[in-house]
mmCIF file of the protein (N, C-alpha, C, O) and its ligand, coordinates in Angstrom:
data_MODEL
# 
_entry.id   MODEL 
# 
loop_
_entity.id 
_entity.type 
_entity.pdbx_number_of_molecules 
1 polymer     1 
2 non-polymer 1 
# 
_entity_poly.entity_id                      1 
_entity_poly.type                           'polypeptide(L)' 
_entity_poly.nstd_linkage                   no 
_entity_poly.nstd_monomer                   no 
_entity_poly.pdbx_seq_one_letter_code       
;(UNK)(UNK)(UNK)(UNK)(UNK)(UNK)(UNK)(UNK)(UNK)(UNK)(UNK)(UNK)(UNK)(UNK)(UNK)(UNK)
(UNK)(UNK)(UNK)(UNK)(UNK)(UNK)(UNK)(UNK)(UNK)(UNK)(UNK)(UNK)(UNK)(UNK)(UNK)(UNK)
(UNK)(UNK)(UNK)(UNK)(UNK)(UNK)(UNK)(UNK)(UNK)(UNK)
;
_entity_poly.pdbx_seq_one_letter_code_can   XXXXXXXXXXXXXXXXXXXXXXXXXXXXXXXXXXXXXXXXXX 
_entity_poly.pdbx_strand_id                 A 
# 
loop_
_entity_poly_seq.entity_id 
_entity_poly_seq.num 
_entity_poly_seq.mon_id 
_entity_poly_seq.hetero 
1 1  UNK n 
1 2  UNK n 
1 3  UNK n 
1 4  UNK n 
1 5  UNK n 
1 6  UNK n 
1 7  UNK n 
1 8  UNK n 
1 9  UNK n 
1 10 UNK n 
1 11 UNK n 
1 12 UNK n 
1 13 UNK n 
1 14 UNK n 
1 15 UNK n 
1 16 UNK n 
1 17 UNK n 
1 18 UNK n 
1 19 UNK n 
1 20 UNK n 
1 21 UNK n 
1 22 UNK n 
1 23 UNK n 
1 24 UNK n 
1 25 UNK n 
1 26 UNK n 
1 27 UNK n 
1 28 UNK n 
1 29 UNK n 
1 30 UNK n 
1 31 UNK n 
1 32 UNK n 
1 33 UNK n 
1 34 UNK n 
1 35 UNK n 
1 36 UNK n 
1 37 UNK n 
1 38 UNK n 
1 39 UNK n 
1 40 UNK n 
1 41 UNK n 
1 42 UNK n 
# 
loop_
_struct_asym.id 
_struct_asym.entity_id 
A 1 
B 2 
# 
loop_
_chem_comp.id 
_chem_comp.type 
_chem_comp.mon_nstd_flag 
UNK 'L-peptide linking' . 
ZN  non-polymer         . 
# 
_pdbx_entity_nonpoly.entity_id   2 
_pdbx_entity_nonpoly.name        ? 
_pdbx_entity_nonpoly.comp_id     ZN 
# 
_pdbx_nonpoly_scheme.asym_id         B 
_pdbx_nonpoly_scheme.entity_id       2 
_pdbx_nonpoly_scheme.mon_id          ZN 
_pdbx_nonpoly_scheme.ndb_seq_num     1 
_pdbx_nonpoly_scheme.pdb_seq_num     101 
_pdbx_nonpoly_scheme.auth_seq_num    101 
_pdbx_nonpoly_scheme.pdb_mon_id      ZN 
_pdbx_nonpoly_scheme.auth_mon_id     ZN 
_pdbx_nonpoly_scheme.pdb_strand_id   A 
_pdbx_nonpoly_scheme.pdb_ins_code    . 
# 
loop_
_atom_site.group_PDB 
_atom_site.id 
_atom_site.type_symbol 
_atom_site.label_atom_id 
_atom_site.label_alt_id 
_atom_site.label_comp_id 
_atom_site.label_asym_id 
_atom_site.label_entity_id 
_atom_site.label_seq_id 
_atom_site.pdbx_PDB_ins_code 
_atom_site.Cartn_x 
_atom_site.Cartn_y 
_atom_site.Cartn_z 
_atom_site.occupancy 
_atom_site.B_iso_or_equiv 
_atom_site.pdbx_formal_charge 
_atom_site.auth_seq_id 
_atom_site.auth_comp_id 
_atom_site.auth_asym_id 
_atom_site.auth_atom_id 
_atom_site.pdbx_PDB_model_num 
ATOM   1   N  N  . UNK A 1 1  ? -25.271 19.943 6.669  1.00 0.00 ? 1   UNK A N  1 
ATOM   2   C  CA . UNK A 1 1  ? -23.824 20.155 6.718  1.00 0.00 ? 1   UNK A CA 1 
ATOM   3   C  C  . UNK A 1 1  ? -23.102 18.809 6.770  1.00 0.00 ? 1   UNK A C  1 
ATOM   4   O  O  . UNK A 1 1  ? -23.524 17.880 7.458  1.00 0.00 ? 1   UNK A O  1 
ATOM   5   N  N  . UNK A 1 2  ? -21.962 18.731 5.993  1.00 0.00 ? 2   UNK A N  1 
ATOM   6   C  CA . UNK A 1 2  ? -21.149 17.431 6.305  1.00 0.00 ? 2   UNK A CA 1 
ATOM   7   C  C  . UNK A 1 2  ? -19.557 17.707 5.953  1.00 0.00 ? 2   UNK A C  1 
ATOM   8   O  O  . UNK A 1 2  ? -18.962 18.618 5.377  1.00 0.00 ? 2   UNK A O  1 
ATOM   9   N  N  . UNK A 1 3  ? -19.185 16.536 6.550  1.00 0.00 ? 3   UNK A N  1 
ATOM   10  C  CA . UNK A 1 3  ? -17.493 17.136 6.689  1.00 0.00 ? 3   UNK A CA 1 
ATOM   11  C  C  . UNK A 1 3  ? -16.931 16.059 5.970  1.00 0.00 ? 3   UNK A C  1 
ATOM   12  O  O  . UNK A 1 3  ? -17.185 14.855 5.931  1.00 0.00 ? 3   UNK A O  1 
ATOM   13  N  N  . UNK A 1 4  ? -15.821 17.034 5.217  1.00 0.00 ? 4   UNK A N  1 
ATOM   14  C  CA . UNK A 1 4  ? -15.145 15.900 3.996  1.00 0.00 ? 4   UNK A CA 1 
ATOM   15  C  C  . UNK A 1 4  ? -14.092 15.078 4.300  1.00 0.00 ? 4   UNK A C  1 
ATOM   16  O  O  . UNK A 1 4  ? -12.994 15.466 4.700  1.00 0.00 ? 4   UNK A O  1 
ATOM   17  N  N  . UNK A 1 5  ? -14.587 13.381 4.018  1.00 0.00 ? 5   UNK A N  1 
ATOM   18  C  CA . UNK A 1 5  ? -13.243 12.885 4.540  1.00 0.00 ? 5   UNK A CA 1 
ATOM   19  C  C  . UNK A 1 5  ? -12.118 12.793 4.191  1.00 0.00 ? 5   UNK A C  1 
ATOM   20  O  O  . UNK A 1 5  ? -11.343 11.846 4.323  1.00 0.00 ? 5   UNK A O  1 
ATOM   21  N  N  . UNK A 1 6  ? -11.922 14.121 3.564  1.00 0.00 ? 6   UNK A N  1 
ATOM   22  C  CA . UNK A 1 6  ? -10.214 13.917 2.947  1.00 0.00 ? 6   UNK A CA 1 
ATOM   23  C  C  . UNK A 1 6  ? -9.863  14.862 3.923  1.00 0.00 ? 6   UNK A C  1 
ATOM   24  O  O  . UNK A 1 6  ? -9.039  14.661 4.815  1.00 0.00 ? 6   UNK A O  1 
ATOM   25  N  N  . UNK A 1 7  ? -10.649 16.142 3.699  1.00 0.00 ? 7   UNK A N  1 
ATOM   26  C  CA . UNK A 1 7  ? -9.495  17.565 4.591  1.00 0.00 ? 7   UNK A CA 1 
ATOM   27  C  C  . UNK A 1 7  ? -10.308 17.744 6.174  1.00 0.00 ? 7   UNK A C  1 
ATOM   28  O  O  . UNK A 1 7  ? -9.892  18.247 7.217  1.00 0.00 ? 7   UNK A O  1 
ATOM   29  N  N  . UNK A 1 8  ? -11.308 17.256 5.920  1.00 0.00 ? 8   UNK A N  1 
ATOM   30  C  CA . UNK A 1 8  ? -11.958 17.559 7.566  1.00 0.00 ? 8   UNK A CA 1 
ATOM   31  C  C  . UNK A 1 8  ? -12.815 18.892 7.323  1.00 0.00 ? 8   UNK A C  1 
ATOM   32  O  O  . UNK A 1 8  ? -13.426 19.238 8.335  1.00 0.00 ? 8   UNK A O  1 
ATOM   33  N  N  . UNK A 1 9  ? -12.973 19.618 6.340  1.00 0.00 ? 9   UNK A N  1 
ATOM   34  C  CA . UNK A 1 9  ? -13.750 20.771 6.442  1.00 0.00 ? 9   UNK A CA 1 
ATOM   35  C  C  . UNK A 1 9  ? -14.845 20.168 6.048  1.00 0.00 ? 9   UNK A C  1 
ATOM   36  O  O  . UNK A 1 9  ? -15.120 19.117 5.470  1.00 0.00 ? 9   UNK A O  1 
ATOM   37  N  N  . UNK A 1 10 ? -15.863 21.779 6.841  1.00 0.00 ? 10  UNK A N  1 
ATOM   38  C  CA . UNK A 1 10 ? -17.091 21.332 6.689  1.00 0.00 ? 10  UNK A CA 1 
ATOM   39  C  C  . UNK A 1 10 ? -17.580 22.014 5.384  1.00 0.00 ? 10  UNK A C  1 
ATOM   40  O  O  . UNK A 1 10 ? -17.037 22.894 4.716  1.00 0.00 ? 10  UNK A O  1 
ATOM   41  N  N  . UNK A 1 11 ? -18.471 21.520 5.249  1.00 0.00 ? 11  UNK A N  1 
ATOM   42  C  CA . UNK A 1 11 ? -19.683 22.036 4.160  1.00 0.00 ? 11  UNK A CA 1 
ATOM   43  C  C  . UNK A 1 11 ? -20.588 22.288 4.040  1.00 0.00 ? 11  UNK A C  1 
ATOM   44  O  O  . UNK A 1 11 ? -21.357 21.357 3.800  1.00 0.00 ? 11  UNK A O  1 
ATOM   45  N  N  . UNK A 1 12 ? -21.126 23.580 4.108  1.00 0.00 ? 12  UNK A N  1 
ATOM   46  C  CA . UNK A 1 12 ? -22.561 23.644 4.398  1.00 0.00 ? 12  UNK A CA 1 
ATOM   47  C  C  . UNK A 1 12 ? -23.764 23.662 3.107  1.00 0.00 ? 12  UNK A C  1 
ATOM   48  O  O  . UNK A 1 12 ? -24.992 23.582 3.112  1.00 0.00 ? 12  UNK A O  1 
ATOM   49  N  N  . UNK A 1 13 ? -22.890 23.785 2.193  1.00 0.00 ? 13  UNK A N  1 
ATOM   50  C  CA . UNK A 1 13 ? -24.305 24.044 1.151  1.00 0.00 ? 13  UNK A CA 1 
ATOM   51  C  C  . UNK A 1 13 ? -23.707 22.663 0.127  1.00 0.00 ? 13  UNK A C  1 
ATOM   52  O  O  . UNK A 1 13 ? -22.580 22.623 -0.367 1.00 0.00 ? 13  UNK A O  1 
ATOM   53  N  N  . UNK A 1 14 ? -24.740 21.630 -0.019 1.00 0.00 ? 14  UNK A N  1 
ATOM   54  C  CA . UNK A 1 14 ? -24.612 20.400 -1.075 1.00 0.00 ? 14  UNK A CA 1 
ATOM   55  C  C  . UNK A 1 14 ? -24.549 20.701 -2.937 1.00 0.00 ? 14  UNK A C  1 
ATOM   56  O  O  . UNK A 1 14 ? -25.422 21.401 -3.449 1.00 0.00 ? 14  UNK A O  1 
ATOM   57  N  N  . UNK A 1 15 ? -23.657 20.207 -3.614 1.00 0.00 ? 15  UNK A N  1 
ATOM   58  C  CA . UNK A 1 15 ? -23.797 20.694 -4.857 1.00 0.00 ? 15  UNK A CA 1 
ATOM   59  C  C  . UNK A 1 15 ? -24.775 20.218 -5.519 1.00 0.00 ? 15  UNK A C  1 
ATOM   60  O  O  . UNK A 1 15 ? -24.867 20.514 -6.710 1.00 0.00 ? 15  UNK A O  1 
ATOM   61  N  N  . UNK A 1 16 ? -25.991 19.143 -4.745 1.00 0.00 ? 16  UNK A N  1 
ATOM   62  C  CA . UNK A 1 16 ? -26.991 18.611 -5.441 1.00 0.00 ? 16  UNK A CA 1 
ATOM   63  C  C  . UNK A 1 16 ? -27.467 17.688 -4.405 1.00 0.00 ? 16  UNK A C  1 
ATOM   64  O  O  . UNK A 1 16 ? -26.745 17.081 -3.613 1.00 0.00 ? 16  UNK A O  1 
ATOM   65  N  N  . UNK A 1 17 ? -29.214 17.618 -4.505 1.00 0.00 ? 17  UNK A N  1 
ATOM   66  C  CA . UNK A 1 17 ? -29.650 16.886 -3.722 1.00 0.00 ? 17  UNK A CA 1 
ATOM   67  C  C  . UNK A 1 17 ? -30.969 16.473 -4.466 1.00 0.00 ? 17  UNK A C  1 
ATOM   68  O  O  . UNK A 1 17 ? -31.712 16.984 -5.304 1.00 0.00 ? 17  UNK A O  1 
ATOM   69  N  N  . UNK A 1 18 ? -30.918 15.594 -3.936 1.00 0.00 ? 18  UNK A N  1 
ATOM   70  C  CA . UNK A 1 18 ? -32.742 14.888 -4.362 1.00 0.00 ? 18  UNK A CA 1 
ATOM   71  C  C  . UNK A 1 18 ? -33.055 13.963 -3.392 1.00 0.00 ? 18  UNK A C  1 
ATOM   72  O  O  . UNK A 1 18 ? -32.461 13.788 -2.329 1.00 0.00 ? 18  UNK A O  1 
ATOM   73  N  N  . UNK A 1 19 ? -34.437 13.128 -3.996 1.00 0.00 ? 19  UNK A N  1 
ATOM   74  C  CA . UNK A 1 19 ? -35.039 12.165 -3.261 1.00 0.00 ? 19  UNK A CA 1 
ATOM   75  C  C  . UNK A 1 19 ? -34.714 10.938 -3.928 1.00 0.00 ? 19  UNK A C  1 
ATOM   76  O  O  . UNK A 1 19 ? -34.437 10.964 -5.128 1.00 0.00 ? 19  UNK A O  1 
ATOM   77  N  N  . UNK A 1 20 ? -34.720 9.577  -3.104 1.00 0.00 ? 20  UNK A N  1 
ATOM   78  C  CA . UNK A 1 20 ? -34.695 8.521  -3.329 1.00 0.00 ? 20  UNK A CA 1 
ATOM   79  C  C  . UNK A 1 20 ? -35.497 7.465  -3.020 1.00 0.00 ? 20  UNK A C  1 
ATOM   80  O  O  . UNK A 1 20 ? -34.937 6.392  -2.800 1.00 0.00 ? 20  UNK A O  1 
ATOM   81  N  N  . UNK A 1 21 ? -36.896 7.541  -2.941 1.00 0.00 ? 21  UNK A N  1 
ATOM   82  C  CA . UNK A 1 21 ? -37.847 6.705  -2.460 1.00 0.00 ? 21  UNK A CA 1 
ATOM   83  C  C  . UNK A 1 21 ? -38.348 7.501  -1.189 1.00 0.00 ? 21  UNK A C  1 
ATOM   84  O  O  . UNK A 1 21 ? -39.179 8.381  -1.411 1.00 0.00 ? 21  UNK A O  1 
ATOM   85  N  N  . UNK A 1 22 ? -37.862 7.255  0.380  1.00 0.00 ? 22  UNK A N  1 
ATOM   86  C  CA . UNK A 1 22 ? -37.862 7.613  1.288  1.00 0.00 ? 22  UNK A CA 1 
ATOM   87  C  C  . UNK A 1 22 ? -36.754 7.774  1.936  1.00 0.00 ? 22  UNK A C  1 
ATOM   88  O  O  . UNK A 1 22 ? -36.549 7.278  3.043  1.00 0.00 ? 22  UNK A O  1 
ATOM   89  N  N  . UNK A 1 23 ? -35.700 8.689  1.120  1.00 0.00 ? 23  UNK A N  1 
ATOM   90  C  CA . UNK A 1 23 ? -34.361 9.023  1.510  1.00 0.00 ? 23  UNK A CA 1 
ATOM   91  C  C  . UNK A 1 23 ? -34.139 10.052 0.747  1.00 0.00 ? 23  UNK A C  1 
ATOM   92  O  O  . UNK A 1 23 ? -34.306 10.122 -0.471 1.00 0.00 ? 23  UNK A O  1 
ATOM   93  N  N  . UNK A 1 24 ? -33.602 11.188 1.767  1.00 0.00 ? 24  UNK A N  1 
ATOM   94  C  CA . UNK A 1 24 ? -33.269 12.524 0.467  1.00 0.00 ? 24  UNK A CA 1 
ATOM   95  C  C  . UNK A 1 24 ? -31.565 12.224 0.574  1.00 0.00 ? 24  UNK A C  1 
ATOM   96  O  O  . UNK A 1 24 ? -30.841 11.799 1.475  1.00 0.00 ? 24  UNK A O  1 
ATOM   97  N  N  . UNK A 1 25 ? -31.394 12.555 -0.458 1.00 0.00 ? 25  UNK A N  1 
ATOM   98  C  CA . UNK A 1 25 ? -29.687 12.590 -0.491 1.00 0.00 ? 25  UNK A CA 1 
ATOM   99  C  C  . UNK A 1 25 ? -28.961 13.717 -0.981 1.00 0.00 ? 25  UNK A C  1 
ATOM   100 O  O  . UNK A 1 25 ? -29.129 14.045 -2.156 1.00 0.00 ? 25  UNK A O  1 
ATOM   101 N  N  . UNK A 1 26 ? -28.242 14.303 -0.311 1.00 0.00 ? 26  UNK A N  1 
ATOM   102 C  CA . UNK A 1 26 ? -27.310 15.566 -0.473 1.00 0.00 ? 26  UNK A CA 1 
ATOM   103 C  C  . UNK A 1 26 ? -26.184 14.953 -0.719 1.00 0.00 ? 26  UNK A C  1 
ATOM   104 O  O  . UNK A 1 26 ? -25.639 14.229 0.114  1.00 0.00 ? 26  UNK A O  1 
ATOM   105 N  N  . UNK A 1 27 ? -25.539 15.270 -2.354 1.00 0.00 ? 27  UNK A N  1 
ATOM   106 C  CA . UNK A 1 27 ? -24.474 15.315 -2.888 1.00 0.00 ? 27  UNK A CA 1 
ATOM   107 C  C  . UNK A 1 27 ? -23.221 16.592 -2.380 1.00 0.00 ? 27  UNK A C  1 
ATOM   108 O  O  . UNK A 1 27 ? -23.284 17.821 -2.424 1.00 0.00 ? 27  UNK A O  1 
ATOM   109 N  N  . UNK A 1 28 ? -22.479 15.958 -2.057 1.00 0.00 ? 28  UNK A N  1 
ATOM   110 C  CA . UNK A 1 28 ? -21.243 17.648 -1.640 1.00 0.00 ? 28  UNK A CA 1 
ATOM   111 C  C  . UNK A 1 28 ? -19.847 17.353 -2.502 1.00 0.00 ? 28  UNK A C  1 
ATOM   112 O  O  . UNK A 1 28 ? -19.394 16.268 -2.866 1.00 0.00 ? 28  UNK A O  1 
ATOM   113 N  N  . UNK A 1 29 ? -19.387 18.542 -2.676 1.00 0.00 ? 29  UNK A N  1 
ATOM   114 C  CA . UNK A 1 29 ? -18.116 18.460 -3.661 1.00 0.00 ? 29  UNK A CA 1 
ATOM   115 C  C  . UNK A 1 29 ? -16.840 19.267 -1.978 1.00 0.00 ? 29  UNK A C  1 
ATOM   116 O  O  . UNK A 1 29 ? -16.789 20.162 -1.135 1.00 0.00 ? 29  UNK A O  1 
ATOM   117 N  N  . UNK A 1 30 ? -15.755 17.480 -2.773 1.00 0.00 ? 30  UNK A N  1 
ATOM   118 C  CA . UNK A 1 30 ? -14.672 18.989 -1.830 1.00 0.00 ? 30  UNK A CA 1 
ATOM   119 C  C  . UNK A 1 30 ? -13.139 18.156 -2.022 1.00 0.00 ? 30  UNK A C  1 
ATOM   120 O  O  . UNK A 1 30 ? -12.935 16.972 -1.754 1.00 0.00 ? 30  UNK A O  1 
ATOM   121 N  N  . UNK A 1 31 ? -12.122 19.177 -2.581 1.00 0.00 ? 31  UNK A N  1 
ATOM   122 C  CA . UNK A 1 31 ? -11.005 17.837 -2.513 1.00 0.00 ? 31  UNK A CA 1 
ATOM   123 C  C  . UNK A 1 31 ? -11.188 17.356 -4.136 1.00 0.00 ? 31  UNK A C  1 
ATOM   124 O  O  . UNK A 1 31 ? -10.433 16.410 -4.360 1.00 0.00 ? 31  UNK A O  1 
ATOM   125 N  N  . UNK A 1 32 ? -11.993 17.755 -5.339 1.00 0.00 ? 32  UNK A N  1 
ATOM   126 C  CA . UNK A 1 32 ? -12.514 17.033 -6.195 1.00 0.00 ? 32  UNK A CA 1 
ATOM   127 C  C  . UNK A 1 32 ? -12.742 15.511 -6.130 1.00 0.00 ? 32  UNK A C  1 
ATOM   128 O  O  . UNK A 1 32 ? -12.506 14.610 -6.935 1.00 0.00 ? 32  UNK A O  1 
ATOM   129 N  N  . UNK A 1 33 ? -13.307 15.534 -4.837 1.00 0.00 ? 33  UNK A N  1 
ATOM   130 C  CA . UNK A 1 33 ? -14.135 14.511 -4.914 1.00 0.00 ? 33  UNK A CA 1 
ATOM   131 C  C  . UNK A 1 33 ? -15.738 14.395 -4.458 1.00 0.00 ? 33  UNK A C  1 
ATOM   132 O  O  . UNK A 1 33 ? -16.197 15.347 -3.826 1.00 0.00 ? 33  UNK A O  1 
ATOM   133 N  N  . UNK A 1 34 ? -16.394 13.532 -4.687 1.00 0.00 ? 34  UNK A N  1 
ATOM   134 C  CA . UNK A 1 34 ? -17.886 13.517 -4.249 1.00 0.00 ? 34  UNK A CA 1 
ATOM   135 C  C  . UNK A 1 34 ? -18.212 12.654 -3.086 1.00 0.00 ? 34  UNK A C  1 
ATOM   136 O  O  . UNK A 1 34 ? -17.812 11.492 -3.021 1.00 0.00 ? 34  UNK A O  1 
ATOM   137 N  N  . UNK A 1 35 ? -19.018 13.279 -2.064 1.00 0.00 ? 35  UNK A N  1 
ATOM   138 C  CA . UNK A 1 35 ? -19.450 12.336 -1.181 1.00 0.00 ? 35  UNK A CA 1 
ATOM   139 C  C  . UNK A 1 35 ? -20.695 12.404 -0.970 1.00 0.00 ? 35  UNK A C  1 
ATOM   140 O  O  . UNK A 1 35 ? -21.353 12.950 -1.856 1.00 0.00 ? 35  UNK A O  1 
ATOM   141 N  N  . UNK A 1 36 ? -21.280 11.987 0.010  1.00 0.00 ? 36  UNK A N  1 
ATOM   142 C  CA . UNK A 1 36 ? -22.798 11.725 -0.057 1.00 0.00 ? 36  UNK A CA 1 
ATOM   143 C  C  . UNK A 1 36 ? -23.658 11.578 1.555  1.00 0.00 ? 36  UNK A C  1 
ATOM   144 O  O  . UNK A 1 36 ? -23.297 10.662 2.294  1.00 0.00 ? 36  UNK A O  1 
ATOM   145 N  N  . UNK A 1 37 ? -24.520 12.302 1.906  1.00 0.00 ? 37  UNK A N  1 
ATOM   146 C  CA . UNK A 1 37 ? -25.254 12.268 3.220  1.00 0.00 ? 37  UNK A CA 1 
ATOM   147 C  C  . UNK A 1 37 ? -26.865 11.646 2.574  1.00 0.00 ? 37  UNK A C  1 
ATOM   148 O  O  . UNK A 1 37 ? -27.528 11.877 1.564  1.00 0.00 ? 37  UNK A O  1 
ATOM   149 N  N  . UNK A 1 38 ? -27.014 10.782 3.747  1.00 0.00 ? 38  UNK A N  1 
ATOM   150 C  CA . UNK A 1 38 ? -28.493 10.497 3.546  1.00 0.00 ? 38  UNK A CA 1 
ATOM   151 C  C  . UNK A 1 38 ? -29.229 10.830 4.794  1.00 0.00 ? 38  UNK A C  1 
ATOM   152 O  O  . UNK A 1 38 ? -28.794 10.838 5.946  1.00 0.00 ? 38  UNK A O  1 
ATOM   153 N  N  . UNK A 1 39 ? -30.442 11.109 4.350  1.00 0.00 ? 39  UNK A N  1 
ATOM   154 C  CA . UNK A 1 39 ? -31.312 12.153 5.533  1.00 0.00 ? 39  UNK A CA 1 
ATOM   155 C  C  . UNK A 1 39 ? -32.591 10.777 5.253  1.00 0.00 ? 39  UNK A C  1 
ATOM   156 O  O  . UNK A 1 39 ? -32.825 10.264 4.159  1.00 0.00 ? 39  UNK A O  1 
ATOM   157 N  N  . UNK A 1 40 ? -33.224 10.444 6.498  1.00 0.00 ? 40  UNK A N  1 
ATOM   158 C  CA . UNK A 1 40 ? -34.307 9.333  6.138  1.00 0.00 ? 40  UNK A CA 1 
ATOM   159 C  C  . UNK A 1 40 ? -35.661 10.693 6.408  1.00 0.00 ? 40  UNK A C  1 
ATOM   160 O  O  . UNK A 1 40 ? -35.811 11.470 7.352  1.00 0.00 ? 40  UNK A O  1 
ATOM   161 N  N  . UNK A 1 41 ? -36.386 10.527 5.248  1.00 0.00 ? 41  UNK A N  1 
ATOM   162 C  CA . UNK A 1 41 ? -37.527 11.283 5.422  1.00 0.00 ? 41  UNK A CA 1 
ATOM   163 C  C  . UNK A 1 41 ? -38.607 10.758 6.260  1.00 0.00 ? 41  UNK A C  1 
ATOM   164 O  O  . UNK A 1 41 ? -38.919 9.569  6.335  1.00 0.00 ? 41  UNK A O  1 
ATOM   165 N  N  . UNK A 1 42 ? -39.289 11.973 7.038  1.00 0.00 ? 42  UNK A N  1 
ATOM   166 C  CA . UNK A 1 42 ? -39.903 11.587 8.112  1.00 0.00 ? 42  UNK A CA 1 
ATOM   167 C  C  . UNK A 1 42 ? -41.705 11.057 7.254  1.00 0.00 ? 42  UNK A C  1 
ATOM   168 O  O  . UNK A 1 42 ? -42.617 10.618 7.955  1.00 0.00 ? 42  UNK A O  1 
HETATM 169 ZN ZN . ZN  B 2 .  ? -11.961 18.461 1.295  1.00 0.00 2 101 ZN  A ZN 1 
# 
């Protein structure tokens, strides 16, 4: 889940995610814009 920094709502489902080496990254849409969470894989 992550919260958008334009309106403050949250988001629970990412419009796209993958891996990046040893980092998954969840893409989220909101506001038409894109932001981005990184999760460090264990
Ligand atoms: Zn928003």
């Amino acid at each position: 889940m992550a919260m958008c920094p334009n309106c403050g709502k949250e988001i629970q489902t990412p419009s796209k995610e993958w891996d990046l080496g040893k980092i998954h990254v969840k893409q989220y849409e909101c506001c038409g814009k894109k932001f981005r969470e990184y999760e460090k894989k264990v």
